[in-house]
PASE-469645 format. One line per field, with one value per atom (N, C-alpha, C): z, y, x; residue number from 1; atom name. Coordinates in pm, 1 decimal, padded with zeros to 6 digits. Layout:
N
z <- c(Z / ...)
y <- c(Y / ...)
x <- c(X / ...)
num <- c(NUM / ...)
atomo <- c(CA / ...)
//
This chain:
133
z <- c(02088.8 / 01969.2 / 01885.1 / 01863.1 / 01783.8 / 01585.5 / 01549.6 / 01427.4 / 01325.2 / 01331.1 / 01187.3 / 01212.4 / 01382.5 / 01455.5 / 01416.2 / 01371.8 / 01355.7 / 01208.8 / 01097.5 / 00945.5 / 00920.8 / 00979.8 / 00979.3 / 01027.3 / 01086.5 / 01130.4 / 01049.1 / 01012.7 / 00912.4 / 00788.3 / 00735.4 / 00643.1 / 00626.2 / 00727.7 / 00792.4 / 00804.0 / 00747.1 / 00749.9 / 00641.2 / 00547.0 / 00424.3 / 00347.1 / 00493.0 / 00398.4 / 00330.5 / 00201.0 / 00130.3 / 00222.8 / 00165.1 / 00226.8 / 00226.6 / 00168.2 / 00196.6 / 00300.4 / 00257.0 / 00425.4 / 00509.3 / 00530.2 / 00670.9 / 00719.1 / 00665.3 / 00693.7 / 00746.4 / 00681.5 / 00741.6 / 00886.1 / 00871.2 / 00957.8 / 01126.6 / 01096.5 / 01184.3 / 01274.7 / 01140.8 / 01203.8 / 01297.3 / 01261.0 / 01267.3 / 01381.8 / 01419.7 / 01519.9 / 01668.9 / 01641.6 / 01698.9 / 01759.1 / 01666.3 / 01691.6 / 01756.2 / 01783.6 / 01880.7 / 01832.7 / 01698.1 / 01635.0 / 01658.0 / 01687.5 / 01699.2 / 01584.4 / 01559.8 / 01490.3 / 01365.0 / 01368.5 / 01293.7 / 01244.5 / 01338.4 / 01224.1 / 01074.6 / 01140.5 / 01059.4 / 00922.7 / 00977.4 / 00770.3 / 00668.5 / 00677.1 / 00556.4 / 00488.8 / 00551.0 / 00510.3 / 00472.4 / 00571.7 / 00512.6 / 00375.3 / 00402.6 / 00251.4 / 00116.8 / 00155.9 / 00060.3 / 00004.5 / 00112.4 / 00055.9 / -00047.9 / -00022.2 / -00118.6 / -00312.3 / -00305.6 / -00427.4 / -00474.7 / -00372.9 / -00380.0 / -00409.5 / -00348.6 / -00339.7 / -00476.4 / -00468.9 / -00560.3 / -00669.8 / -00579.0 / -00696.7 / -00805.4 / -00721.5 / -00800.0 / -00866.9 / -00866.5 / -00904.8 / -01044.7 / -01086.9 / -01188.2 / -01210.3 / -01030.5 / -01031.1 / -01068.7 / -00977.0 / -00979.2 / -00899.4 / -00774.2 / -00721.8 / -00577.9 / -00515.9 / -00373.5 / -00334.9 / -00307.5 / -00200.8 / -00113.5 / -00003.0 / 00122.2 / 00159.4 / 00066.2 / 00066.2 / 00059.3 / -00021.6 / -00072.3 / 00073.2 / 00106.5 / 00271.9 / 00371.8 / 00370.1 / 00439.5 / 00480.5 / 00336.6 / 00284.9 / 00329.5 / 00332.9 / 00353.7 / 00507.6 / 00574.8 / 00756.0 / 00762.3 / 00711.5 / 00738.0 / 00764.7 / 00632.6 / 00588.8 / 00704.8 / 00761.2 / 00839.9 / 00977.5 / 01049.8 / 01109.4 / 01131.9 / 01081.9 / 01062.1 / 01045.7 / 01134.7 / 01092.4 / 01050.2 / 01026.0 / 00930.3 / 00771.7 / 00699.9 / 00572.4 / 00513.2 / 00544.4 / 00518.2 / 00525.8 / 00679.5 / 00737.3 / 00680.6 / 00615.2 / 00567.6 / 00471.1 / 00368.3 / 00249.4 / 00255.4 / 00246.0 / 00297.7 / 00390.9 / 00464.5 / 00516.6 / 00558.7 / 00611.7 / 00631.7 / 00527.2 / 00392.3 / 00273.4 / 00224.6 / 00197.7 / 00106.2 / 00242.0 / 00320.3 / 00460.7 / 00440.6 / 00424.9 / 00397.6 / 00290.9 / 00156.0 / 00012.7 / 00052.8 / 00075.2 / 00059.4 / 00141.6 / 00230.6 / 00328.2 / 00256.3 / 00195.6 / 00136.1 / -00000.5 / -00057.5 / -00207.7 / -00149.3 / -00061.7 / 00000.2 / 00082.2 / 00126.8 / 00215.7 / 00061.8 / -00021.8 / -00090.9 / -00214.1 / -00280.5 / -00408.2 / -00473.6 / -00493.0 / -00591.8 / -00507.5 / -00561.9 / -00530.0 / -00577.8 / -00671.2 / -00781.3 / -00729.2 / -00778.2 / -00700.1 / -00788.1 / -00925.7 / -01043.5 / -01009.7 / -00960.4 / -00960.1 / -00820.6 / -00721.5 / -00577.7 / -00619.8 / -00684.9 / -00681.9 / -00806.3 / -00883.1 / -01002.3 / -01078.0 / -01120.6 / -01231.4 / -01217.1 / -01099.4 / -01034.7 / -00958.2 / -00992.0 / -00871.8 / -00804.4 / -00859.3 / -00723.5 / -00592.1 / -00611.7 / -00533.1 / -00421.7 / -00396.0 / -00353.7 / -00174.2 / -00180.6 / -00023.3 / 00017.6 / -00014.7 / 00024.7 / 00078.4 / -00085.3 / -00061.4 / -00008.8 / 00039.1 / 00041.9 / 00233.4 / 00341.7 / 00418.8 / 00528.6 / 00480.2 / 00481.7 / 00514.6 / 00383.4 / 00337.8 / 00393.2 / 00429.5 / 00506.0 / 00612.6 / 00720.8 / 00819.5 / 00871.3 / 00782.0 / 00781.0 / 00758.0 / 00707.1 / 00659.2 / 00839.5 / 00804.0 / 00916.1 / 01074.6 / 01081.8 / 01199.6 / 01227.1 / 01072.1 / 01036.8 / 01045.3 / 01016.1 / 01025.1 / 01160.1 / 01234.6 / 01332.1 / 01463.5 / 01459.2 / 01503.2 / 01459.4 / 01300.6 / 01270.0 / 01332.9 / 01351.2 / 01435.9 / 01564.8 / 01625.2 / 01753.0 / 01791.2 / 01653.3 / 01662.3 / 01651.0 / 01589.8 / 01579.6 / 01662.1 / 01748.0 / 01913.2 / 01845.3 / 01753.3 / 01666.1 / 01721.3 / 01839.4 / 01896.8 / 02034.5)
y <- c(-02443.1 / -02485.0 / -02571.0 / -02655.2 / -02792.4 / -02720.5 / -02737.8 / -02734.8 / -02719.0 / -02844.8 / -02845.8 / -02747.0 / -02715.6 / -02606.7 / -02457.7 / -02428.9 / -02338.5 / -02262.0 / -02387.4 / -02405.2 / -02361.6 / -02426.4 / -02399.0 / -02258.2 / -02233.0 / -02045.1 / -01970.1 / -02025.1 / -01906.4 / -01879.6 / -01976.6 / -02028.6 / -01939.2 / -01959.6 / -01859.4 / -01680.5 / -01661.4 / -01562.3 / -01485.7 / -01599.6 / -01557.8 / -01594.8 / -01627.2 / -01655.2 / -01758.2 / -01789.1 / -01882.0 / -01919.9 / -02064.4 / -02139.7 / -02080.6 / -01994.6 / -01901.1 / -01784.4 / -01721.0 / -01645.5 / -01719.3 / -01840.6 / -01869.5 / -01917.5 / -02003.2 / -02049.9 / -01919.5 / -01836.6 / -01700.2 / -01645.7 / -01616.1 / -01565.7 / -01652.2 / -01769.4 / -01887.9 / -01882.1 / -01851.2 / -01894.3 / -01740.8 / -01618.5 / -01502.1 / -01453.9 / -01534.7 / -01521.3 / -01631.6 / -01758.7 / -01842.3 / -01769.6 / -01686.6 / -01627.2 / -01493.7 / -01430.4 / -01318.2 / -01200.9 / -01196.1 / -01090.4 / -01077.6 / -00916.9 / -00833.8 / -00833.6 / -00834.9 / -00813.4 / -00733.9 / -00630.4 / -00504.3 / -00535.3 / -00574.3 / -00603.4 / -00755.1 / -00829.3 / -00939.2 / -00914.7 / -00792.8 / -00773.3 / -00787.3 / -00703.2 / -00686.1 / -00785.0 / -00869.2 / -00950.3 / -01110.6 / -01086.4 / -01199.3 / -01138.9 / -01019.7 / -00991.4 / -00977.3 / -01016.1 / -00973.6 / -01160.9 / -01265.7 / -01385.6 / -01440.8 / -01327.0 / -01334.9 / -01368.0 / -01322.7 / -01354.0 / -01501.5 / -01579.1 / -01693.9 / -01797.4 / -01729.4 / -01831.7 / -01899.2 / -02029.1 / -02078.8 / -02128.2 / -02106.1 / -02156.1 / -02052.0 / -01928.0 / -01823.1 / -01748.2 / -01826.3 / -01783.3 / -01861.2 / -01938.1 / -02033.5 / -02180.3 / -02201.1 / -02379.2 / -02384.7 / -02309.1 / -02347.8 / -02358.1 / -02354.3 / -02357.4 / -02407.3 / -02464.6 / -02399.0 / -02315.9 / -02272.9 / -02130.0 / -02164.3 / -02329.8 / -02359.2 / -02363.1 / -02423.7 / -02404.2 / -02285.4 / -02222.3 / -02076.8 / -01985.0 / -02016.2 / -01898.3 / -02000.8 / -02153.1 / -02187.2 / -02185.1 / -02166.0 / -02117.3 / -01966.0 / -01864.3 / -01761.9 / -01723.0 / -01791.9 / -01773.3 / -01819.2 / -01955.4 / -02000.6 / -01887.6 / -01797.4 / -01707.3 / -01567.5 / -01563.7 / -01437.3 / -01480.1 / -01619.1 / -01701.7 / -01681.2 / -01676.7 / -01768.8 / -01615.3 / -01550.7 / -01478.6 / -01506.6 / -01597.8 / -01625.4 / -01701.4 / -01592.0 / -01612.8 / -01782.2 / -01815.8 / -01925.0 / -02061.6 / -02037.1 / -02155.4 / -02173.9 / -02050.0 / -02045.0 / -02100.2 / -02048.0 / -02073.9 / -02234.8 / -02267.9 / -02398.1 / -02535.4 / -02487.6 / -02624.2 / -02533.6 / -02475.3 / -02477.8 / -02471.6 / -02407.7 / -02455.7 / -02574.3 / -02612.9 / -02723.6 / -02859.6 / -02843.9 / -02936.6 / -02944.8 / -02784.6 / -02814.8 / -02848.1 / -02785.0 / -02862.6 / -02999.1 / -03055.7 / -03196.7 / -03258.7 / -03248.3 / -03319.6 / -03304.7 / -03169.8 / -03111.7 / -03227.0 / -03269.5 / -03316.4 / -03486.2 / -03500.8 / -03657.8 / -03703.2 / -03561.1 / -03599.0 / -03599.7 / -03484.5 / -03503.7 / -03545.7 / -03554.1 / -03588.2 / -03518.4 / -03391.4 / -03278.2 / -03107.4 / -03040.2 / -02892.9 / -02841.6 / -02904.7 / -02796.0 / -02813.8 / -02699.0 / -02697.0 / -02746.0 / -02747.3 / -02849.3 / -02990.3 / -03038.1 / -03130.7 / -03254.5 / -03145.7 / -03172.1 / -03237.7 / -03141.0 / -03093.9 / -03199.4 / -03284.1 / -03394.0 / -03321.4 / -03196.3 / -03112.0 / -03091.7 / -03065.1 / -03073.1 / -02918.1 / -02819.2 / -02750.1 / -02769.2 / -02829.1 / -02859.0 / -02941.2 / -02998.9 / -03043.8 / -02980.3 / -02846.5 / -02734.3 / -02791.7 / -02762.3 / -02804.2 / -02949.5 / -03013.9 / -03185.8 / -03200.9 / -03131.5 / -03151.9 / -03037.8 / -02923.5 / -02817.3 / -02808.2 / -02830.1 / -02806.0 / -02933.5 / -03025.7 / -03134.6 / -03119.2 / -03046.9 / -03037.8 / -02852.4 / -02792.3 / -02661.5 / -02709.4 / -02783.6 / -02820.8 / -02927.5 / -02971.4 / -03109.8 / -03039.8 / -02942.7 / -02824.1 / -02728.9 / -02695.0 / -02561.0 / -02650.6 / -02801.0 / -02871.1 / -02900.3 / -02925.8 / -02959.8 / -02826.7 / -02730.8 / -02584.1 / -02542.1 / -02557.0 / -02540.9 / -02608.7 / -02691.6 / -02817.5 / -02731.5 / -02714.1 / -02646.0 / -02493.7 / -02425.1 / -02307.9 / -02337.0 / -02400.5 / -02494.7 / -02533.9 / -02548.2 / -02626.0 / -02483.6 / -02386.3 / -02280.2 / -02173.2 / -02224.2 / -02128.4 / -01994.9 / -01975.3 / -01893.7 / -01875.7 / -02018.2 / -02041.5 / -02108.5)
x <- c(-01709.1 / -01778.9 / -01684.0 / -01770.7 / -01632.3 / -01652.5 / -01491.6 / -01509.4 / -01583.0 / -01694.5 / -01823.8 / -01940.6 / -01915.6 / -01984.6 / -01968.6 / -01861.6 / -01782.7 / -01783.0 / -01764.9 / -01741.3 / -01889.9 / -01985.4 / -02143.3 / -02174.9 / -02119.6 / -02133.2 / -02081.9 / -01966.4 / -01905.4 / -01982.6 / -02094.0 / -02186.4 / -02287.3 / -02319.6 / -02435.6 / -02450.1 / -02264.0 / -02257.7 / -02207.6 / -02197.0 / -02209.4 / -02102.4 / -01977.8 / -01842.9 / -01807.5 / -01775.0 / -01716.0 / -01608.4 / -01555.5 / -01446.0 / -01317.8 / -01309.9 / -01121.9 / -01209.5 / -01314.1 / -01338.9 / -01340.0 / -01387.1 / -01405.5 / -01286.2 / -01184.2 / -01049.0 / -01013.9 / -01004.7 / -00901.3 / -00975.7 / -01124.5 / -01143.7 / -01152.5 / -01205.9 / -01135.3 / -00983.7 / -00914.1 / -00753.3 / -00715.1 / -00795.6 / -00706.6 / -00799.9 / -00906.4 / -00993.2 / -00900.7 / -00891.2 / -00816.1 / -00627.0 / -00604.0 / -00476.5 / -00461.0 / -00648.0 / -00646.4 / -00648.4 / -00680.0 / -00702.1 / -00865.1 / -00861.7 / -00996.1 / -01080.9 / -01186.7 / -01307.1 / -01261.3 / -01275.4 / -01246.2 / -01084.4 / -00964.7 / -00852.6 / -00876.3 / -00947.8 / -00980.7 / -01031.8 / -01159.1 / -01183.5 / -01163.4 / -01032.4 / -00961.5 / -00933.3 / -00849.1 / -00814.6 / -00934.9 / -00979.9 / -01163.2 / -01201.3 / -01205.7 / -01246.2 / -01165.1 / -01035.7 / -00970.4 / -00912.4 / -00986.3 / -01011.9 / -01103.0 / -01202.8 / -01311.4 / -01272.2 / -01145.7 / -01103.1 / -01058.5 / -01065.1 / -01053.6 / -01119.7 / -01271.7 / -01377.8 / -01399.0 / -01463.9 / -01440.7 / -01326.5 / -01207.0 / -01115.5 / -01089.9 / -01102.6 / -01056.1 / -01183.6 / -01371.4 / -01416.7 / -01424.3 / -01345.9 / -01300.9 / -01249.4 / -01339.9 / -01272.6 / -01131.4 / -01034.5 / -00881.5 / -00824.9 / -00749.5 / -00686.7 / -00772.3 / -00800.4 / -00921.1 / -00938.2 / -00984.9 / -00987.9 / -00943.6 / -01012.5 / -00966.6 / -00838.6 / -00753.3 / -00615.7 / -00561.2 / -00543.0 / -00511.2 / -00545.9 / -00636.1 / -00660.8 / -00589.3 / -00515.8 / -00455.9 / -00343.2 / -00303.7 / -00128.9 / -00120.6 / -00241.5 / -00213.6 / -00192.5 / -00269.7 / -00280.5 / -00150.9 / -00105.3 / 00053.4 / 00120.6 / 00165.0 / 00248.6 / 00211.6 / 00071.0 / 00033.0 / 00118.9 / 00111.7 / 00114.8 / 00289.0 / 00379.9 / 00501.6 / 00592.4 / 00656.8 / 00734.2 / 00909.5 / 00867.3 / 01027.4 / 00996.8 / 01011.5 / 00969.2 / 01057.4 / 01145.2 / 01206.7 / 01125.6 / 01106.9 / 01018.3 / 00875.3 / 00802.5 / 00669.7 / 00716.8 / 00779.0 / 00809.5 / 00885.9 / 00949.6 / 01025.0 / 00953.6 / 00899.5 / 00854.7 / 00698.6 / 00630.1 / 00490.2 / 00356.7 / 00440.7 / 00343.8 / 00299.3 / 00471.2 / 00473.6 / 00434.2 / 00447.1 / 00392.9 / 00191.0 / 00123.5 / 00032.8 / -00022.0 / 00044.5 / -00008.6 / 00001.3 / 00163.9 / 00107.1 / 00020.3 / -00011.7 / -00113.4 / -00259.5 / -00284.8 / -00400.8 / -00425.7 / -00363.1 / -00354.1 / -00336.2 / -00242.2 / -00304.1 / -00421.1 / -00474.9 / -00609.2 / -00702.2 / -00718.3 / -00886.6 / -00801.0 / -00679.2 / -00628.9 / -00670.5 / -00678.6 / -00642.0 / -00637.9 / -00572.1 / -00577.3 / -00661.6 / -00732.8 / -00801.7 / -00917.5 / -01022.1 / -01158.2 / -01270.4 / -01261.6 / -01360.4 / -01341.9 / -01216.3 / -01178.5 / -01200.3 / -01224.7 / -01287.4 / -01423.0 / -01487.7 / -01608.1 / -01696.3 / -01577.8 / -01590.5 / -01662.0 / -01671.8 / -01686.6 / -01847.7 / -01906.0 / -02016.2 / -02074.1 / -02096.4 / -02083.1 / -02205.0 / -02271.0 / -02394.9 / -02408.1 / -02224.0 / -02209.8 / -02156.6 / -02105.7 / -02012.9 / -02107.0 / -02264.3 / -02272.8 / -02203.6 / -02247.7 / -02193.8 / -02030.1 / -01966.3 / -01792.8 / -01761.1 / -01764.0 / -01662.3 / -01658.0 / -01823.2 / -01795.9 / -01654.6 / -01703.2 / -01586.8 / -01448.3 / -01419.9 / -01277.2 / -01223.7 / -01305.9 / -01294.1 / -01304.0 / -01357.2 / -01377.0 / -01183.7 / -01182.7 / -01034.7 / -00924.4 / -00903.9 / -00834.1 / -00818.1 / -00936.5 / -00921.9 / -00842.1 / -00870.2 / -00865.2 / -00670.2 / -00598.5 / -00532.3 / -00425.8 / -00465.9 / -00430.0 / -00413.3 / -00499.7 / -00488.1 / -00344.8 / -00402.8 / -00253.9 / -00106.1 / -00113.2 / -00007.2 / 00036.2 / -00091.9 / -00053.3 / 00008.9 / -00076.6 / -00039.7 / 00165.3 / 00167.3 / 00314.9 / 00398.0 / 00415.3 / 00466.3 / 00428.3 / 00374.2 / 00289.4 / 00210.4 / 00118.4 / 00029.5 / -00038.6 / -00122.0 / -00274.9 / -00257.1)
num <- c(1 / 1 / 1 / 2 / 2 / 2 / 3 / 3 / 3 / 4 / 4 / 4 / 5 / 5 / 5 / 6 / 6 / 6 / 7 / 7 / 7 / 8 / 8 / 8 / 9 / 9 / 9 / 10 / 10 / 10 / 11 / 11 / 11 / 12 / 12 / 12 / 13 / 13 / 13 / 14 / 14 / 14 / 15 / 15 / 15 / 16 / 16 / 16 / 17 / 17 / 17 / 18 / 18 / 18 / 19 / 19 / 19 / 20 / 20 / 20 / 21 / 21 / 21 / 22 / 22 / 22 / 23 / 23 / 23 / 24 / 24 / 24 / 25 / 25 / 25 / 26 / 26 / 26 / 27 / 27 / 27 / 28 / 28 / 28 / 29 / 29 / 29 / 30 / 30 / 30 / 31 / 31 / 31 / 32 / 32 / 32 / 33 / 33 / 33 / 34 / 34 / 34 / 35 / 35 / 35 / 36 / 36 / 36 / 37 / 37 / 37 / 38 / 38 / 38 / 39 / 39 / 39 / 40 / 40 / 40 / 41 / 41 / 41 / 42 / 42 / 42 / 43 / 43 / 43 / 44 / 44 / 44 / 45 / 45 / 45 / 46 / 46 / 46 / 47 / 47 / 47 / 48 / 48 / 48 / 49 / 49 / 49 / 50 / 50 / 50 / 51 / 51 / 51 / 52 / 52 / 52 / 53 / 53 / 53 / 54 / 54 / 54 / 55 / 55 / 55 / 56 / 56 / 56 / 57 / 57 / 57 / 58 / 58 / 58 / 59 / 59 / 59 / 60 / 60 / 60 / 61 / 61 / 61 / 62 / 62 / 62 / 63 / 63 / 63 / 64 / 64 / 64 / 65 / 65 / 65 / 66 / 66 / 66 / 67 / 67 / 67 / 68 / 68 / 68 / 69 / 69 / 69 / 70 / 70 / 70 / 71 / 71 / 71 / 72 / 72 / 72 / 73 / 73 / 73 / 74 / 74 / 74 / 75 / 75 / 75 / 76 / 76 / 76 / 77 / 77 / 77 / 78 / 78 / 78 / 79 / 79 / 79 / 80 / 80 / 80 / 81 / 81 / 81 / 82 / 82 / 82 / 83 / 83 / 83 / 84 / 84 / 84 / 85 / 85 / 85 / 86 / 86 / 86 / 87 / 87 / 87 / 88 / 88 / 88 / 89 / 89 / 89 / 90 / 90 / 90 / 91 / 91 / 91 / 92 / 92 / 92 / 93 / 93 / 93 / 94 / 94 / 94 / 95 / 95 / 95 / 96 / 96 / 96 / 97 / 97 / 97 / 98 / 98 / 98 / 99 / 99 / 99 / 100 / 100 / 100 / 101 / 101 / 101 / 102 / 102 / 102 / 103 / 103 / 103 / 104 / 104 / 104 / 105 / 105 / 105 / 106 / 106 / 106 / 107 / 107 / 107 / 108 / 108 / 108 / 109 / 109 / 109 / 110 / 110 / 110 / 111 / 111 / 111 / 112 / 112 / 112 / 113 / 113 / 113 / 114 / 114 / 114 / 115 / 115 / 115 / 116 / 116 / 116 / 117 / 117 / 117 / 118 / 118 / 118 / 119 / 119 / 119 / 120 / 120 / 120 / 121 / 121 / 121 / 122 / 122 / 122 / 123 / 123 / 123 / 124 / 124 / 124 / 125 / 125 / 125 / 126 / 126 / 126 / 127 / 127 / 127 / 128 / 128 / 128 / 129 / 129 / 129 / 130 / 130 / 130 / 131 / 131 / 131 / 132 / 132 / 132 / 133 / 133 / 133)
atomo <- c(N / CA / C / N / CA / C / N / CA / C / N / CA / C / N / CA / C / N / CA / C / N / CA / C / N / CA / C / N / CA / C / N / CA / C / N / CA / C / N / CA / C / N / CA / C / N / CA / C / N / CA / C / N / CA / C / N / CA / C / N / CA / C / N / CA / C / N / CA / C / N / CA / C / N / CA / C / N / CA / C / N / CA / C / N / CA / C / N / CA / C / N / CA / C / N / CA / C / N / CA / C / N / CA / C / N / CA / C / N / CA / C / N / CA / C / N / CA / C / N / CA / C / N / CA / C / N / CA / C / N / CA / C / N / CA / C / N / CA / C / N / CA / C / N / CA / C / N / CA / C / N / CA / C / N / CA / C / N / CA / C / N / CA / C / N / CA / C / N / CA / C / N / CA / C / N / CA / C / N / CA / C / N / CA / C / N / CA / C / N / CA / C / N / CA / C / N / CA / C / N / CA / C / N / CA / C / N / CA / C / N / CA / C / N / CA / C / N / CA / C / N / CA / C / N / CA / C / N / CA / C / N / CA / C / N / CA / C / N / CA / C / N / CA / C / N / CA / C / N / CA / C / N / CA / C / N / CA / C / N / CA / C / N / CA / C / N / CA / C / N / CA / C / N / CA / C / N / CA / C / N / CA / C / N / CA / C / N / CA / C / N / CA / C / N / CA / C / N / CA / C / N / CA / C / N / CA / C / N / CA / C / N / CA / C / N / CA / C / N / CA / C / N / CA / C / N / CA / C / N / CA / C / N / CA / C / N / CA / C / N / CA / C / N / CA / C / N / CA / C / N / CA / C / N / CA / C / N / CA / C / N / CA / C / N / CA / C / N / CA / C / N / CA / C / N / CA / C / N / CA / C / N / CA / C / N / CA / C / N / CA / C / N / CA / C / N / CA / C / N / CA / C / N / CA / C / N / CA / C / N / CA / C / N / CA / C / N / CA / C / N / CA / C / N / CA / C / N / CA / C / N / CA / C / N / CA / C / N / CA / C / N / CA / C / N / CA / C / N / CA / C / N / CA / C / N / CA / C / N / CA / C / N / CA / C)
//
């Protein structure tokens, strides 16, 4: 199943864009059903930018798989964050989620599966490079 295939399922199942990034990446990395939960749900605090148009969610569950991803806290911290912020902030030009969204949330279908979809693709590669996936 290709990507927008994928982002569209996770949709379907109810998860906002920090659930589905996580559950995506931690599904891709061979984690079982039942260990994934927790942590999908504990993205839920994200959705929306905190719930407050701030931060993305998409990012924020991207930075977090990094860090699940990466057992040398140096390398997460040091080069696999700041590797994906910046790519994140030169692909859509902002972190922030009002700001994605041009202070719109009715726009949340149009912009968010996009940028969860370019994200999760981009994320991936990166697991790829640190043998995660």
């Amino acid at each position: 199943m290709n990507a927008k295939d994928r982002v569209f399922e996770e949709k379907l199942k109810g998860h906002c864009c920090s659930e589905s990034i996580m559950n995506m990446c931690l599904e891709d990395m061979g984690w079982e059903p039942e260990a994934r939960q927790p942590l999908i749900k504990s993205m839920g605090a994200y959705c929306g930018g905190l719930h407050e148009g701030l931060a993305c969610g998409t990012l924020c569950a991207a930075n977090a798989v990094l860090w699940i991803a990466e057992e040398d806290y140096n390398k997460a911290h040091d080069e696999l964050g700041p590797e994906m912020m910046a790519w994140f902030k030169e692909r859509f030009g902002s972190w922030n989620c009002t700001e994605l969204l041009e202070g719109d949330e009715a726009r949340k279908p149009i912009v968010c599966p996009p940028i969860v979809e370019d994200t999760y693709l981009k994320l991936h590669d990166m697991l790829e490079d640190i043998g995660a996936v």
